[in-house]
C-alpha positions in Angstrom: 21.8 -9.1 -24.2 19.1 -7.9 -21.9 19.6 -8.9 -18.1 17.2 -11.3 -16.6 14.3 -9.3 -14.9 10.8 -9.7 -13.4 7.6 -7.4 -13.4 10.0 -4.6 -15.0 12.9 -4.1 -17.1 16.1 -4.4 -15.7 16.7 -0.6 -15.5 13.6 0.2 -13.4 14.7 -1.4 -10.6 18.3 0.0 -11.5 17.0 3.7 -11.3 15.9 2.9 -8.1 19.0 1.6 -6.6 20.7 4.9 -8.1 17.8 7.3 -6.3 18.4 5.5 -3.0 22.6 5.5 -3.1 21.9 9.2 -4.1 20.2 9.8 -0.8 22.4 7.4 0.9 25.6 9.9 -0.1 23.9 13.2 1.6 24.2 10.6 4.5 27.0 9.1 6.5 25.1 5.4 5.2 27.7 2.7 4.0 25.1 0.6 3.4 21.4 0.3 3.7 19.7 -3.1 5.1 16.1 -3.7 4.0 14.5 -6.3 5.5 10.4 -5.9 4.8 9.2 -7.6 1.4 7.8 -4.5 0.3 11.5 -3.1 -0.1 12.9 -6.2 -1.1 10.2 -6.2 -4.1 10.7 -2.6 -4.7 14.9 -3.4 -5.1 15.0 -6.2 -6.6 11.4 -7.9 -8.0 11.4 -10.5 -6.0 7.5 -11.1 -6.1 6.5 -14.2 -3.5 3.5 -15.0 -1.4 6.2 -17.1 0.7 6.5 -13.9 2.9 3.6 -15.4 4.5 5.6 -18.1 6.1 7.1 -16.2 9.3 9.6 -19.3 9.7 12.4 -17.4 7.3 13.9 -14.0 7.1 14.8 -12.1 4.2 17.5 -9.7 3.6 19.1 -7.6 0.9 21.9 -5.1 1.5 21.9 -1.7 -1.1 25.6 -0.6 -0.8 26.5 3.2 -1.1 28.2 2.2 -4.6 27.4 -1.0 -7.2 24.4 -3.7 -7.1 22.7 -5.0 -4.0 23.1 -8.4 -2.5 20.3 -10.8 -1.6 21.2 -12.7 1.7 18.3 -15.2 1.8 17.2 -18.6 2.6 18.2 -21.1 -0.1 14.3 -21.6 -1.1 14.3 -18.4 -2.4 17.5 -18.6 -4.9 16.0 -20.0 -7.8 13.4 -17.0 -8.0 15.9 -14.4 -7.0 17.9 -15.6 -9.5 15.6 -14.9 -12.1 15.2 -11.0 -11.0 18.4 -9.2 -11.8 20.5 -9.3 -8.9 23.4 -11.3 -9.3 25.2 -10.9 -6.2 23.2 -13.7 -3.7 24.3 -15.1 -0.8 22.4 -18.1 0.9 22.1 -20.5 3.8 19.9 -23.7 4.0 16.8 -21.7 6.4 15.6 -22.4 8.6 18.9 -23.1 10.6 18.4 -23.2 14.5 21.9 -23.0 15.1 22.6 -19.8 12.8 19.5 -19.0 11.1 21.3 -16.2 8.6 23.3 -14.2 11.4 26.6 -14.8 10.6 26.1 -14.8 6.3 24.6 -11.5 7.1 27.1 -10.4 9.5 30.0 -11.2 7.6 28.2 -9.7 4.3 27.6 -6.6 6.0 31.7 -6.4 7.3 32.6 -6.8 3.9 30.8 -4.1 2.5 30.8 -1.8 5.4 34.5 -0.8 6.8 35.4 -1.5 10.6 33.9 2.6 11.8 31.8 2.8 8.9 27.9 3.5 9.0 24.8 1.1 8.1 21.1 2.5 7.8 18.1 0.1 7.9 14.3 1.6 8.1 13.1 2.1 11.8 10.7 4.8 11.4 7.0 5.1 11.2 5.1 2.4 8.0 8.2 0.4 9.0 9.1 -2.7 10.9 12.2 -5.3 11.3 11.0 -8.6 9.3 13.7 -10.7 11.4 13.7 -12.2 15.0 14.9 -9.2 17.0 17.1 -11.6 19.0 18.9 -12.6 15.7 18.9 -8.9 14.8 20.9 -8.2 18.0 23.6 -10.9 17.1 24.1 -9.2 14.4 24.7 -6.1 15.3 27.3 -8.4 17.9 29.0 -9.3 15.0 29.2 -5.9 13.5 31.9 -4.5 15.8 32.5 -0.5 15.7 29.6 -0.3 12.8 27.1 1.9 13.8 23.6 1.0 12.9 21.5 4.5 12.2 17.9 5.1 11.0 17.5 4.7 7.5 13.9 5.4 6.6 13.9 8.6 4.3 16.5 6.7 2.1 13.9 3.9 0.3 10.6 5.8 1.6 11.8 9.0 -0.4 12.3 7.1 -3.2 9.2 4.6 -3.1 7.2 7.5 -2.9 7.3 9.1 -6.0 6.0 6.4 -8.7 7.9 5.7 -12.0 5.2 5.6 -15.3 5.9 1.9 -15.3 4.2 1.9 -11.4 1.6 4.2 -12.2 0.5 1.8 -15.1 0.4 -1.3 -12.9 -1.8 0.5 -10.6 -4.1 1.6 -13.0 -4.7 -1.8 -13.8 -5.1 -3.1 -10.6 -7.6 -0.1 -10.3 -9.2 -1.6 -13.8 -10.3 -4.5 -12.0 -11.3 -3.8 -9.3 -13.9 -1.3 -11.6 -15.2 -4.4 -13.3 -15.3 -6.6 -10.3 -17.7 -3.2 -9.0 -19.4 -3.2 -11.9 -20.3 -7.1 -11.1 -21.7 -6.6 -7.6 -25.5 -6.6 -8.7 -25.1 -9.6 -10.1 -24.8 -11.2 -6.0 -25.5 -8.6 -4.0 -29.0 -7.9 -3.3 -32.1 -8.3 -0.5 -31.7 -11.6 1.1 -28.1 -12.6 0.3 -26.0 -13.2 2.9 -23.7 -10.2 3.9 -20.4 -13.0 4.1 -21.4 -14.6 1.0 -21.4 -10.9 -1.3 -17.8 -10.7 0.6 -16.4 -13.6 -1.6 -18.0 -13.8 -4.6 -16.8 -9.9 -4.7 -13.4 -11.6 -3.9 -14.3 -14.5 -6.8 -15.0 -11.8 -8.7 -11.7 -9.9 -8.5 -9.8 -13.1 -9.0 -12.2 -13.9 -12.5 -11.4 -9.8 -13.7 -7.5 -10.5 -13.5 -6.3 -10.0 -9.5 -3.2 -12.1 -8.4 -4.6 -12.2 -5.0 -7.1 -10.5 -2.9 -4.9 -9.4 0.0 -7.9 -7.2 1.5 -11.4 -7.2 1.4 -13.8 -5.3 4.2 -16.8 -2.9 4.2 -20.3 -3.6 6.4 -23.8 -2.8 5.6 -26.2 -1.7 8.0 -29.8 0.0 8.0 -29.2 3.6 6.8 -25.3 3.1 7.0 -22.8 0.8 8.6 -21.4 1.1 12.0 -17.8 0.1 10.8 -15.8 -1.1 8.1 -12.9 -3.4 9.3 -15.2 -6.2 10.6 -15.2 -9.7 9.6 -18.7 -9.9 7.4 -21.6 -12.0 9.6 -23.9 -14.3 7.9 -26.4 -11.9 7.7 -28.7 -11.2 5.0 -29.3 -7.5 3.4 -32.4 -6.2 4.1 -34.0 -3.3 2.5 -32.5 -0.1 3.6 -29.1 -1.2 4.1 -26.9 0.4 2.6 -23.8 -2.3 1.6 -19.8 -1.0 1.2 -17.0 -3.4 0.0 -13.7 -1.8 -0.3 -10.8 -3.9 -1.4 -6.8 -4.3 -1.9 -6.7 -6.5 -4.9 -3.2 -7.4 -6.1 -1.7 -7.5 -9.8 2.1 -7.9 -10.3 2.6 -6.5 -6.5 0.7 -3.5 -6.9 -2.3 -2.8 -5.2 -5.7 -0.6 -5.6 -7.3 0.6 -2.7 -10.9 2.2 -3.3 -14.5 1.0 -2.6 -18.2 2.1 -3.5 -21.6 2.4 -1.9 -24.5 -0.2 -3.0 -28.4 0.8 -1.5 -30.3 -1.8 -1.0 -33.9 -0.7 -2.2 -33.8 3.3 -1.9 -31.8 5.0 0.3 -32.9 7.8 3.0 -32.9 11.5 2.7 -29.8 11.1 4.8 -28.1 8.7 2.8 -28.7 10.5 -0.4 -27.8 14.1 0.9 -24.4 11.9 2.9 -23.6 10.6 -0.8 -23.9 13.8 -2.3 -21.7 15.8 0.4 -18.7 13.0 -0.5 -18.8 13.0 -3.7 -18.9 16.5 -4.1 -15.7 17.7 -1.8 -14.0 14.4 -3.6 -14.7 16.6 -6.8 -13.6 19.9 -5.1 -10.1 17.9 -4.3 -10.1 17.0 -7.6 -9.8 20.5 -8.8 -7.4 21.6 -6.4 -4.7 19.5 -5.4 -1.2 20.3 -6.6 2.1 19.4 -6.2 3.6 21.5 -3.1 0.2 21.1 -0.9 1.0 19.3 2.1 -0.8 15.9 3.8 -2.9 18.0 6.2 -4.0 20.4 2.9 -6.1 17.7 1.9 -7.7 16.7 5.6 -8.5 20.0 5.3 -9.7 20.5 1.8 -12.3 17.0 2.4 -13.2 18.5 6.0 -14.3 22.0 4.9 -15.9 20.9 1.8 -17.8 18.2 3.9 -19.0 20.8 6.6 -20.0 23.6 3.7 -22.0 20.7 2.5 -23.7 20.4 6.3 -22.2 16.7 7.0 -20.0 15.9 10.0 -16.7 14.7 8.9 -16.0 11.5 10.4 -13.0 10.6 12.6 -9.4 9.4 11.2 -7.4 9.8 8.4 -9.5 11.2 4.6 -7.0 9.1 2.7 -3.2 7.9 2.3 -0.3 6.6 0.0 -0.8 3.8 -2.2 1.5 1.4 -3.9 3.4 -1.9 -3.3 1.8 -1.5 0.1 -2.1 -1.4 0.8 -1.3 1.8 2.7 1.8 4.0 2.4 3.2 7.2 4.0 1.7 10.3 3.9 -2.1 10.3 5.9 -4.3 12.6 5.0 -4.9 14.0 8.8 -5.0 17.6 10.5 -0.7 16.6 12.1 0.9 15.3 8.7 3.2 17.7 6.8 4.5 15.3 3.9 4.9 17.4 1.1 2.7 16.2 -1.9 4.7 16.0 -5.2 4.0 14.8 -8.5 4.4 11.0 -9.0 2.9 10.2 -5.7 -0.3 7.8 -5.8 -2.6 8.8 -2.9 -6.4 8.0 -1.9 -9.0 10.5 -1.1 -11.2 9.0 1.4 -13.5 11.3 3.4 -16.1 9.9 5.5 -19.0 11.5 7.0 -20.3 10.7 10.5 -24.5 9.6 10.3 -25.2 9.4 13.9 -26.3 6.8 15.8 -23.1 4.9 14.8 -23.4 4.9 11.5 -21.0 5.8 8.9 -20.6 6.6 5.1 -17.3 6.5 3.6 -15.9 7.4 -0.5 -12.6 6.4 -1.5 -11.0 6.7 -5.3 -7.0 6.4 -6.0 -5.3 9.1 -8.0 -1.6 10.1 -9.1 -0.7 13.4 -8.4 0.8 15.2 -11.5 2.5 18.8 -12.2 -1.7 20.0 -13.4 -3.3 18.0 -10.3 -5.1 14.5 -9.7 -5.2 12.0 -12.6 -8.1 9.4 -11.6 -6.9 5.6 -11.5 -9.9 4.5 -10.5 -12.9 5.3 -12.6 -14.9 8.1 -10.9 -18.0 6.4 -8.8 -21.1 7.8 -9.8 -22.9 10.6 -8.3 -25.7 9.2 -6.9 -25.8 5.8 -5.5 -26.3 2.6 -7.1 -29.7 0.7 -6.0 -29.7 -2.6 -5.7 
């Protein structure tokens, strides 16, 4: 009889427990502790938007041998339940008294012998999804257990997407390319800049998204000045030239690209800007392969930008993709992640207008054994009027 599983078949999420206790046994790791919802979703399925509430932490324990246990509040039994771990442990959260610290104390001890080892994520992308005063009670508990970084163990593994990943993605990507495609219909002179923001996110919701985790972009005469900004009130005007970029959600994955709208026709600038992106995207395209390294690509986007006479703008030209909005590596000049096949990535190189303003292209890939596989569908060449 199958086992009881979400999003995936059982024997994904096994796979992936087996790839992590295989790192964890180059290690001195009894145990690994995961306490962000991105690795709890990535272990077990567990797919929730009751992270949002702060008032509960989450925990599941990966042991160097057998299946992990979920140590959570007893909201979240009925769901966890239904993924396929079996082993759960659970208190009535929140508990001002002992809010989890002594169930995962005591879960830890027994998995863990008295000088043994316990890894938990501390490095960069990371952070501890608990009170840090409950965290140090449990470590109090813990005795002669040592507590050691843990971050290559799940992040080695999360990086390299099973076909079952790269397929959700691709459809997260698919809606986003017909919520895109839907843009003139909203966006044009006169409408309000913070009313194109959510029918875009209407939109996304209407193609298929779970939730629209992440919406931004700008517009601006001849480019926009930023693209993190809550959207004004404002209305386009011709020779604006509009960007929404978005992190759409479907089954926990996300997509993470955006596209350039002109509103009436665009300057000289714009259109030679437009060309100079799209063309050292296409040059990446061509030569990316497994065994480059995260700085390869700054490098790639930055000399294809300047042969092209634009001024590459500041920051990272593009990142991991996943369960996360953004995941490890960054595409800048100091990162030295080695690129292998399986990883999904953005390229996203910017050019720098002057005056403020900015231009910035941005499509999601997988990296295979021949080179980028698009899972967004390529943005055209030259820019879409509205």
């Amino acid at each position: 009889m199958p086992e009881t599983s979400l999003i995936f078949p059982a024997k994904e999420y096994r796979g992936r427990v087996a790839r992590v206790q295989a790192a964890m046994a180059a290690t001195e790791a009894e145990a690994l502790l995961l306490t962000m919802p991105e690795d709890i979703f990535y272990i077990t399925g567990f797919l929730t938007r009751f992270w949002e509430s702060p008032a509960r932490p989450w925990f599941v324990i990966v042991p160097a041998t057998g299946d992990p246990v979920a140590v959570i509040p007893a909201i979240g039994v009925d769901l966890m339940s239904r993924t396929w771990i079996t082993h759960i442990r659970s208190w009535p959260a929140p508990d001002p008294r002992d809010d989890g610290v002594s169930l995962l104390a005591g879960t830890l001890c027994d998995l863990v012998p008295e000088n043994g080892t316990i890894a938990t994520p501390m490095g960069a992308e990371t952070h501890l999804h608990a009170p840090l005063g409950h965290y140090d009670a449990v470590k109090r508990h813990l005795g002669q257990r040592r507590i050691i970084d843990g971050t290559h163990l799940i992040q080695s593994v999360r990086e390299i997407k099973s076909e079952a990943e790269i397929a959700k993605i691709r459809e997260t990507c698919g809606i986003a390319d017909r919520a895109y495609a839907r843009v003139p219909e909203f966006a044009r002179e006169g409408a309000p800049l913070d009313q194109v923001f959510r029918n875009f996110q209407i939109a996304l919701l209407q193609e298929g998204a779970d939730w629209v985790s992440y919406v931004a972009g700008g517009a601006g005469q001849g480019g926009y000045t930023d693209v993190i900004s809550p959207a004004a009130a404002q209305p386009l005007q011709a020779g604006d030239i509009l960007m929404l970029d978005t992190g759409a959600v479907k089954d926990g994955y996300f997509c993470d690209f955006d596209r350039n709208f002109a509103i009436g026709t665009p300057t000289d600038a714009v259109r030679r800007a437009q060309e100079a992106l799209w063309q050292a995207t296409q040059s990446v395209l061509q030569t990316l392969r497994p065994g480059h390294v995260a700085c390869d690509v700054h490098r790639m986007l930055d000399d294809a930008l300047r042969a092209s006479g634009a001024t590459t703008g500041g920051g990272r030209l593009g990142h991991g993709l996943g369960i996360a909005l953004t995941e490890w590596p960054s595409f800048t000049p100091l990162d030295t992640t080695l690129l292998r096949a399986g990883m999904v990535l953005t390229l996203e190189p910017g050019v720098d207008l002057g005056q403020g303003r900015i231009l910035v292209h941005e499509e999601n890939i997988v990296l295979r054994e021949d080179g980028p596989e698009l899972l967004s569908t390529r943005a055209p060449q030259e820019m879409v009027i509205l």
